[in-house]
N, C-alpha and C positions, 0 to 999 in steps of 0.2 A: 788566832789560836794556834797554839805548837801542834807537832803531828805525834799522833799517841802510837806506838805501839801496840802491837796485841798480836793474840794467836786466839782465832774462833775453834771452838768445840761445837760443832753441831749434829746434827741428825735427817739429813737434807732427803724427804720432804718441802713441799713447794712454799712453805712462810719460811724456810731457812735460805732457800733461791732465792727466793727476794729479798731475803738479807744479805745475803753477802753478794749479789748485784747492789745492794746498797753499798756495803763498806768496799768491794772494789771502785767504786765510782768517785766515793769520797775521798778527796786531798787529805784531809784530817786522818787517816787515820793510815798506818804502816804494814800490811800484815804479814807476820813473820812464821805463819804458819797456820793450816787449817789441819785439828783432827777431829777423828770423829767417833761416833759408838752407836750401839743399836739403842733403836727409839722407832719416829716414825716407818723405818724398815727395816730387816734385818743388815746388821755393819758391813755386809760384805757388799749391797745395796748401795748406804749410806757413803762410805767408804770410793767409790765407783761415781755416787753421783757427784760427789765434793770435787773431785776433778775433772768428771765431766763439764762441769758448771765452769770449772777454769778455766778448759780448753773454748767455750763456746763466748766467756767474757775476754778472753786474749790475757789471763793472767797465768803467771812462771810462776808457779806457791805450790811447797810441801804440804801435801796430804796424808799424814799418818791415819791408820785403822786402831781403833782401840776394842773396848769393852764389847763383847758379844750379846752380853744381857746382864742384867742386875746382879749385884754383890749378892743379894739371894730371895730365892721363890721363880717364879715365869718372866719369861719375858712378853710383853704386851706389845704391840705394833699398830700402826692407825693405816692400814692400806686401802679401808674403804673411804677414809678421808684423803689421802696422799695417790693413791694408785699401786698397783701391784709392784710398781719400779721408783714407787716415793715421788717421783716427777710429774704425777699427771697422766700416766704411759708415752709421752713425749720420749724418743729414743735418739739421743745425742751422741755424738763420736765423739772417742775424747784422747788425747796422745798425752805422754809420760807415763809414769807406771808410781804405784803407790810407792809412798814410801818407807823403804829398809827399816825405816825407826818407828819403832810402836808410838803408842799415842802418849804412852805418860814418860819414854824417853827423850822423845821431841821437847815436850812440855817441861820438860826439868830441865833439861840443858839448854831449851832456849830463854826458860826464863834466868838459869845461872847467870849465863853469858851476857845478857841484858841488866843486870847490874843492880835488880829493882823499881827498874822503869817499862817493865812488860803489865800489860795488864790481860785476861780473859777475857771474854766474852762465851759465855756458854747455854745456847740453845736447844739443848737438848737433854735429858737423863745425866744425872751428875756422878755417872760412877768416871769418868776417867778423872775428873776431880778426887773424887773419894778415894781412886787407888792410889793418883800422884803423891797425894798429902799422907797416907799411909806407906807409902814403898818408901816416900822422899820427903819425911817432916824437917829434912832441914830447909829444904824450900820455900815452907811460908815466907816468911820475912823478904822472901824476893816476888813474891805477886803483890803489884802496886794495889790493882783492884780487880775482885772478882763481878763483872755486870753476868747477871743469868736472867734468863726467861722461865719462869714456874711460880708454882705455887699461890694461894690465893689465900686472901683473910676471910674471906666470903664464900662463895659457896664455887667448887668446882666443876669441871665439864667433861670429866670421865664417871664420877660420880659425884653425890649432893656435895662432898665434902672435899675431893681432891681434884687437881689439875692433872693433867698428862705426863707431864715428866716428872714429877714428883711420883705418882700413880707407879711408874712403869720402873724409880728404882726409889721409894721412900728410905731404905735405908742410908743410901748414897747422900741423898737431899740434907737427911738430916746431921748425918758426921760432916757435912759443907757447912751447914748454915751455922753450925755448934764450933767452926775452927780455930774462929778468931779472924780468921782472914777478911777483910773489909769487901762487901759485900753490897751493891746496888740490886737490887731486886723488882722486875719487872713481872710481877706476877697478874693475873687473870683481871684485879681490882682495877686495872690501869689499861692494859691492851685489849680489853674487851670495847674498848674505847678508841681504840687508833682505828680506825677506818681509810678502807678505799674504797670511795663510792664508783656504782654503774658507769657514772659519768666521765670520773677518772680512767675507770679499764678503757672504755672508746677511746677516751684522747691516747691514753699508751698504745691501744693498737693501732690505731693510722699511723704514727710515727716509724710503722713499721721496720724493716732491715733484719738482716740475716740474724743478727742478735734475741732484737725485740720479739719475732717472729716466735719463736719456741716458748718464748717466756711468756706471753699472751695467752699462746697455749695451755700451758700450765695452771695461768690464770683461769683462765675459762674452766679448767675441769673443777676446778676449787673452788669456784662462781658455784659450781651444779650442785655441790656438797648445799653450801649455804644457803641455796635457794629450796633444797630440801628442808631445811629448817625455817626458813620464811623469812630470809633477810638476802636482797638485793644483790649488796655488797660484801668487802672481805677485812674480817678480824685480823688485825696486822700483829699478831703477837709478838714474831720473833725480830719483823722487820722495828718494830719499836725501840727496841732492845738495843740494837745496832744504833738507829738514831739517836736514842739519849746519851749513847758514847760518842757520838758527835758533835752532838748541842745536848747538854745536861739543863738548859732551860726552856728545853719542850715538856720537863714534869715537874710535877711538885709531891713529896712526900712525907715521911717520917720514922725516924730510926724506931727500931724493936729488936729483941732478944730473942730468936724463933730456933723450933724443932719442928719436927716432923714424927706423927706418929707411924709407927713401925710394927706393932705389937695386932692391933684389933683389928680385925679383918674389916671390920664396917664402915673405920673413921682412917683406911691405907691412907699412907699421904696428904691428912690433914696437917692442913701449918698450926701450931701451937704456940703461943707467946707465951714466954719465958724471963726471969728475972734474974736474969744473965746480964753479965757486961752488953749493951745496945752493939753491934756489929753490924745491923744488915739494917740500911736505907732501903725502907718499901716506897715505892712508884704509885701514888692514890691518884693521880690527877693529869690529864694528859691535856696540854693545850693542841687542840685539833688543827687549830689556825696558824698553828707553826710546823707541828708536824707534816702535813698534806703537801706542802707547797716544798721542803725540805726534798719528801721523797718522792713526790714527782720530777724534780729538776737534775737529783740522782741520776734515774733512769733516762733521764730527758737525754743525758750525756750519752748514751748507745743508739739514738736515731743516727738512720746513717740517711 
Protein backbone atom coordinates (compact mmCIF):
# COMPACT_ATOMS: atom_id res chain seq x y z
CA UNK A 1 0.00 0.00 0.00
CA UNK A 2 1.48 3.76 -0.88
CA UNK A 3 2.05 6.04 2.17
CA UNK A 4 -0.84 8.38 2.58
CA UNK A 5 -0.37 11.76 3.69
CA UNK A 6 -2.16 13.72 6.23
CA UNK A 7 -2.33 16.29 8.81
CA UNK A 8 -4.30 15.15 12.25
CA UNK A 9 -6.73 17.60 13.89
CA UNK A 10 -7.17 16.59 17.18
CA UNK A 11 -8.12 17.22 20.70
CA UNK A 12 -5.71 15.16 22.83
CA UNK A 13 -7.42 13.70 25.40
CA UNK A 14 -6.25 10.05 25.98
CA UNK A 15 -8.20 8.02 22.69
CA UNK A 16 -6.54 10.90 20.62
CA UNK A 17 -2.94 9.57 22.42
CA UNK A 18 -3.54 6.54 21.37
CA UNK A 19 -4.20 7.52 18.00
CA UNK A 20 -1.60 9.23 17.00
CA UNK A 21 0.84 6.60 18.86
CA UNK A 22 -1.07 4.72 16.34
CA UNK A 23 -0.26 6.88 13.13
CA UNK A 24 3.34 7.61 14.42
CA UNK A 25 3.87 3.89 14.46
CA UNK A 26 2.53 3.24 11.07
CA UNK A 27 4.67 3.13 7.93
CA UNK A 28 1.47 3.88 5.81
CA UNK A 29 1.00 6.89 6.76
CA UNK A 30 3.26 10.62 6.40
CA UNK A 31 2.25 13.04 8.81
CA UNK A 32 2.73 16.45 7.56
CA UNK A 33 1.34 18.09 10.36
CA UNK A 34 -0.77 17.90 13.78
CA UNK A 35 -3.32 20.72 14.84
CA UNK A 36 -5.40 21.21 17.19
CA UNK A 37 -8.77 23.05 18.96
CA UNK A 38 -10.59 22.96 22.13
CA UNK A 39 -12.72 19.81 22.81
CA UNK A 40 -11.66 17.28 25.29
CA UNK A 41 -9.76 20.33 27.12
CA UNK A 42 -9.28 23.70 26.73
CA UNK A 43 -6.65 24.32 23.31
CA UNK A 44 -4.13 25.78 25.20
CA UNK A 45 -4.21 22.00 27.02
CA UNK A 46 -4.80 20.32 23.83
CA UNK A 47 -2.32 22.34 21.87
CA UNK A 48 0.68 21.44 24.75
CA UNK A 49 -0.42 17.96 24.83
CA UNK A 50 -0.02 17.25 20.87
CA UNK A 51 3.54 17.99 21.38
CA UNK A 52 4.07 16.59 24.40
CA UNK A 53 2.92 13.41 22.89
CA UNK A 54 5.66 14.04 20.06
CA UNK A 55 8.39 14.61 22.36
CA UNK A 56 7.57 11.47 24.45
CA UNK A 57 7.02 9.19 20.84
CA UNK A 58 10.61 10.70 19.37
CA UNK A 59 8.54 12.45 16.64
CA UNK A 60 9.89 16.19 14.75
CA UNK A 61 5.95 17.25 13.67
CA UNK A 62 4.28 20.75 13.50
CA UNK A 63 1.90 21.46 16.04
CA UNK A 64 -0.43 24.38 15.26
CA UNK A 65 -3.14 25.69 18.02
CA UNK A 66 -6.45 26.49 16.41
CA UNK A 67 -10.06 27.15 17.56
CA UNK A 68 -10.62 28.01 21.34
CA UNK A 69 -14.35 26.96 21.32
CA UNK A 70 -17.20 26.53 18.98
CA UNK A 71 -18.17 28.87 15.93
CA UNK A 72 -21.01 29.57 18.52
CA UNK A 73 -22.70 29.07 22.11
CA UNK A 74 -20.17 27.39 25.13
CA UNK A 75 -17.64 25.57 24.99
CA UNK A 76 -18.00 21.89 26.52
CA UNK A 77 -14.84 19.84 27.71
CA UNK A 78 -14.71 16.03 29.02
CA UNK A 79 -12.16 16.51 31.99
CA UNK A 80 -13.85 14.22 34.06
CA UNK A 81 -13.35 11.58 31.28
CA UNK A 82 -9.74 12.84 30.11
CA UNK A 83 -8.30 14.41 33.29
CA UNK A 84 -7.79 17.98 34.20
CA UNK A 85 -4.59 18.06 31.69
CA UNK A 86 -6.55 15.75 28.90
CA UNK A 87 -3.79 13.09 29.51
CA UNK A 88 -4.91 11.14 32.55
CA UNK A 89 -3.02 13.81 34.83
CA UNK A 90 0.07 11.84 33.46
CA UNK A 91 2.75 15.07 33.25
CA UNK A 92 5.15 14.72 30.27
CA UNK A 93 8.13 17.06 29.34
CA UNK A 94 7.95 18.03 26.01
CA UNK A 95 10.73 20.35 23.71
CA UNK A 96 9.89 22.61 20.71
CA UNK A 97 7.50 25.27 20.90
CA UNK A 98 4.17 25.57 19.17
CA UNK A 99 3.78 26.59 16.13
CA UNK A 100 4.04 30.26 14.65
CA UNK A 101 1.12 29.06 12.07
CA UNK A 102 -2.44 28.88 13.41
CA UNK A 103 -4.32 25.89 12.70
CA UNK A 104 -6.28 26.73 9.60
CA UNK A 105 -2.77 28.51 8.14
CA UNK A 106 -0.86 25.22 8.55
CA UNK A 107 -3.95 23.42 6.92
CA UNK A 108 -4.27 25.61 3.82
CA UNK A 109 -0.90 25.83 2.84
CA UNK A 110 -0.03 22.41 3.61
CA UNK A 111 -2.77 21.05 1.85
CA UNK A 112 -1.87 23.68 -1.19
CA UNK A 113 1.61 22.61 -1.45
CA UNK A 114 0.45 19.00 -1.42
CA UNK A 115 -1.09 19.21 -4.60
CA UNK A 116 -4.32 17.30 -3.66
CA UNK A 117 -2.82 14.41 -2.23
CA UNK A 118 -3.18 15.39 1.55
CA UNK A 119 -5.80 14.03 3.31
CA UNK A 120 -7.27 14.94 7.28
CA UNK A 121 -7.89 12.96 9.73
CA UNK A 122 -10.04 14.81 12.28
CA UNK A 123 -10.70 13.78 15.83
CA UNK A 124 -11.96 16.17 17.37
CA UNK A 125 -14.80 19.36 17.20
CA UNK A 126 -14.86 20.45 13.51
CA UNK A 127 -14.53 24.05 13.88
CA UNK A 128 -10.83 24.34 12.41
CA UNK A 129 -12.43 22.53 9.51
CA UNK A 130 -15.45 24.81 9.48
CA UNK A 131 -13.04 27.97 9.67
CA UNK A 132 -10.46 26.48 6.89
CA UNK A 133 -13.32 25.95 4.41
CA UNK A 134 -14.84 29.43 5.13
CA UNK A 135 -11.60 31.74 5.48
CA UNK A 136 -10.09 29.32 2.32
CA UNK A 137 -13.15 27.85 0.09
CA UNK A 138 -10.55 27.74 -2.50
CA UNK A 139 -9.20 24.77 -0.78
CA UNK A 140 -11.63 22.15 -1.08
CA UNK A 141 -10.75 20.53 -4.24
CA UNK A 142 -7.34 20.00 -2.65
CA UNK A 143 -8.44 17.86 0.43
CA UNK A 144 -8.20 14.34 -1.05
CA UNK A 145 -10.33 12.94 1.96
CA UNK A 146 -11.74 14.23 5.13
CA UNK A 147 -11.79 10.77 7.79
CA UNK A 148 -13.31 12.31 11.19
CA UNK A 149 -14.43 10.75 14.35
CA UNK A 150 -18.17 12.01 15.50
CA UNK A 151 -21.38 11.82 15.11
CA UNK A 152 -23.91 8.83 15.37
CA UNK A 153 -27.05 7.57 13.44
CA UNK A 154 -28.11 6.05 16.60
CA UNK A 155 -28.22 7.38 19.73
CA UNK A 156 -25.34 9.54 21.38
CA UNK A 157 -23.04 9.61 24.55
CA UNK A 158 -23.29 13.31 25.62
CA UNK A 159 -26.84 13.09 25.15
CA UNK A 160 -29.90 10.49 23.88
CA UNK A 161 -29.21 12.06 20.68
CA UNK A 162 -25.65 13.55 20.09
CA UNK A 163 -22.03 12.45 20.18
CA UNK A 164 -19.19 14.71 21.83
CA UNK A 165 -17.77 16.37 19.14
CA UNK A 166 -20.58 17.02 17.18
CA UNK A 167 -22.26 18.09 20.76
CA UNK A 168 -19.30 20.55 21.75
CA UNK A 169 -19.50 22.41 18.06
CA UNK A 170 -22.77 21.19 16.04
CA UNK A 171 -22.59 24.16 14.01
CA UNK A 172 -19.00 23.45 12.69
CA UNK A 173 -20.09 19.46 12.07
CA UNK A 174 -22.72 20.36 10.15
CA UNK A 175 -21.12 23.18 7.49
CA UNK A 176 -18.40 19.89 7.18
CA UNK A 177 -20.61 17.37 6.60
CA UNK A 178 -22.76 19.79 4.02
CA UNK A 179 -19.19 20.73 2.05
CA UNK A 180 -19.06 18.51 -0.46
CA UNK A 181 -15.73 17.55 0.56
CA UNK A 182 -15.46 13.60 0.65
CA UNK A 183 -15.94 12.52 3.96
CA UNK A 184 -15.27 9.01 5.73
CA UNK A 185 -17.07 9.09 8.84
CA UNK A 186 -16.30 7.15 11.90
CA UNK A 187 -19.02 7.86 14.05
CA UNK A 188 -20.41 6.23 17.69
CA UNK A 189 -22.44 3.35 15.25
CA UNK A 190 -18.92 1.69 14.54
CA UNK A 191 -16.32 2.78 17.42
CA UNK A 192 -18.52 1.94 20.08
CA UNK A 193 -17.41 -1.39 18.78
CA UNK A 194 -13.56 -1.20 18.42
CA UNK A 195 -12.38 -2.37 21.72
CA UNK A 196 -9.33 -2.94 23.83
CA UNK A 197 -9.86 -5.55 26.20
CA UNK A 198 -8.44 -5.95 29.96
CA UNK A 199 -6.36 -8.48 28.58
CA UNK A 200 -4.81 -6.50 25.93
CA UNK A 201 -3.92 -3.25 28.53
CA UNK A 202 -1.77 -6.19 30.58
CA UNK A 203 -0.04 -7.37 27.53
CA UNK A 204 0.87 -3.39 26.61
CA UNK A 205 1.89 -2.82 30.05
CA UNK A 206 4.55 -5.55 30.63
CA UNK A 207 6.11 -4.50 27.48
CA UNK A 208 6.88 -1.80 29.45
CA UNK A 209 9.90 1.17 28.53
CA UNK A 210 10.07 4.75 28.92
CA UNK A 211 7.51 5.12 26.12
CA UNK A 212 4.96 2.49 26.91
CA UNK A 213 5.18 3.62 30.60
CA UNK A 214 3.22 6.94 30.58
CA UNK A 215 0.81 5.60 28.05
CA UNK A 216 -0.34 2.61 30.34
CA UNK A 217 -0.70 5.32 32.49
CA UNK A 218 -3.08 7.04 30.79
CA UNK A 219 -4.75 4.02 29.99
CA UNK A 220 -5.46 3.03 33.39
CA UNK A 221 -7.07 6.35 34.29
CA UNK A 222 -9.53 5.73 31.24
CA UNK A 223 -9.80 2.05 32.40
CA UNK A 224 -11.52 3.81 35.78
CA UNK A 225 -13.88 6.05 33.67
CA UNK A 226 -15.20 2.84 31.94
CA UNK A 227 -15.36 0.74 34.71
CA UNK A 228 -17.49 3.47 36.25
CA UNK A 229 -20.00 2.73 33.71
CA UNK A 230 -19.60 -1.10 33.96
CA UNK A 231 -17.47 -2.08 31.12
CA UNK A 232 -13.79 -3.68 31.67
CA UNK A 233 -12.38 -2.44 28.61
CA UNK A 234 -11.70 0.82 26.48
CA UNK A 235 -13.98 2.27 23.43
CA UNK A 236 -11.34 2.90 20.91
CA UNK A 237 -13.09 5.82 19.06
CA UNK A 238 -10.51 7.96 17.91
CA UNK A 239 -7.79 5.22 17.77
CA UNK A 240 -10.47 3.59 15.02
CA UNK A 241 -10.40 6.41 12.94
CA UNK A 242 -6.70 6.53 12.48
CA UNK A 243 -6.68 2.65 11.66
CA UNK A 244 -9.29 2.78 8.89
CA UNK A 245 -6.95 5.24 7.26
CA UNK A 246 -4.50 2.50 7.38
CA UNK A 247 -6.44 -0.42 6.37
CA UNK A 248 -9.99 0.85 4.94
CA UNK A 249 -10.80 -3.03 5.28
CA UNK A 250 -11.21 -3.05 8.98
CA UNK A 251 -14.96 -1.52 8.22
CA UNK A 252 -17.67 -1.86 6.29
CA UNK A 253 -20.30 1.02 5.64
CA UNK A 254 -22.46 3.13 3.55
CA UNK A 255 -22.70 6.61 1.81
CA UNK A 256 -25.57 9.29 3.08
CA UNK A 257 -26.25 12.87 2.64
CA UNK A 258 -25.98 14.24 6.63
CA UNK A 259 -26.45 17.46 8.67
CA UNK A 260 -26.41 18.35 11.81
CA UNK A 261 -28.87 19.99 13.88
CA UNK A 262 -28.04 23.23 15.18
CA UNK A 263 -31.25 25.08 15.93
CA UNK A 264 -33.22 22.79 19.06
CA UNK A 265 -31.50 22.76 22.06
CA UNK A 266 -32.91 19.08 22.80
CA UNK A 267 -31.84 17.28 19.48
CA UNK A 268 -27.69 19.70 19.54
CA UNK A 269 -25.77 17.71 17.40
CA UNK A 270 -28.13 15.30 16.05
CA UNK A 271 -26.98 13.61 12.62
CA UNK A 272 -29.82 14.24 10.16
CA UNK A 273 -29.96 12.38 6.77
CA UNK A 274 -30.50 14.40 4.07
CA UNK A 275 -31.30 14.17 0.19
CA UNK A 276 -28.37 15.75 -0.76
CA UNK A 277 -25.67 14.69 -3.13
CA UNK A 278 -24.19 11.15 -0.85
CA UNK A 279 -20.66 12.72 0.31
CA UNK A 280 -20.02 11.25 3.63
CA UNK A 281 -19.04 7.22 3.88
CA UNK A 282 -20.69 6.19 7.49
CA UNK A 283 -18.50 3.33 9.31
CA UNK A 284 -21.53 0.71 10.55
CA UNK A 285 -19.42 -2.26 11.03
CA UNK A 286 -16.06 -2.85 12.42
CA UNK A 287 -14.17 -6.14 11.93
CA UNK A 288 -12.80 -6.64 15.53
CA UNK A 289 -10.42 -9.54 14.22
CA UNK A 290 -8.63 -7.24 12.17
CA UNK A 291 -8.56 -4.38 14.05
CA UNK A 292 -7.13 -5.63 17.62
CA UNK A 293 -4.22 -7.35 16.39
CA UNK A 294 -3.53 -4.11 13.63
CA UNK A 295 -3.33 -1.94 16.95
CA UNK A 296 -1.63 -3.89 19.24
CA UNK A 297 1.40 -4.64 16.87
CA UNK A 298 1.39 -0.61 16.41
CA UNK A 299 2.13 -0.06 19.78
CA UNK A 300 4.00 -3.31 20.12
CA UNK A 301 6.67 -1.07 17.88
CA UNK A 302 7.51 1.19 21.24
CA UNK A 303 8.54 -1.81 23.65
CA UNK A 304 11.99 -1.06 24.32
Amino acid sequence: MSVKQVIIDCDPGIDDALALFAAFASDRLFIRGITTVAGNVPVTLTARNALALCTLAGQDIEVASGATGPLEGEVHTASDVHGQNGLGDVELPLTGQISTRGADQLLYEELIKAGGELEIIALGPLTNLAILLERHPDVQPYIKKLTLMGGSLGRGNVTPFAEFNFYADPLAADRVLRSGVPIVMFGLDVTNHALLLPDQIDEIESWGGPVLTPLVQMIRFYQKFYKSKGMDGLKMHDPLAVAGVIDSRLTEGQAYALGVETKDRDTLGKVCILEDPRTVHVCLKVHQEKFSPLFMNLLKSYQM
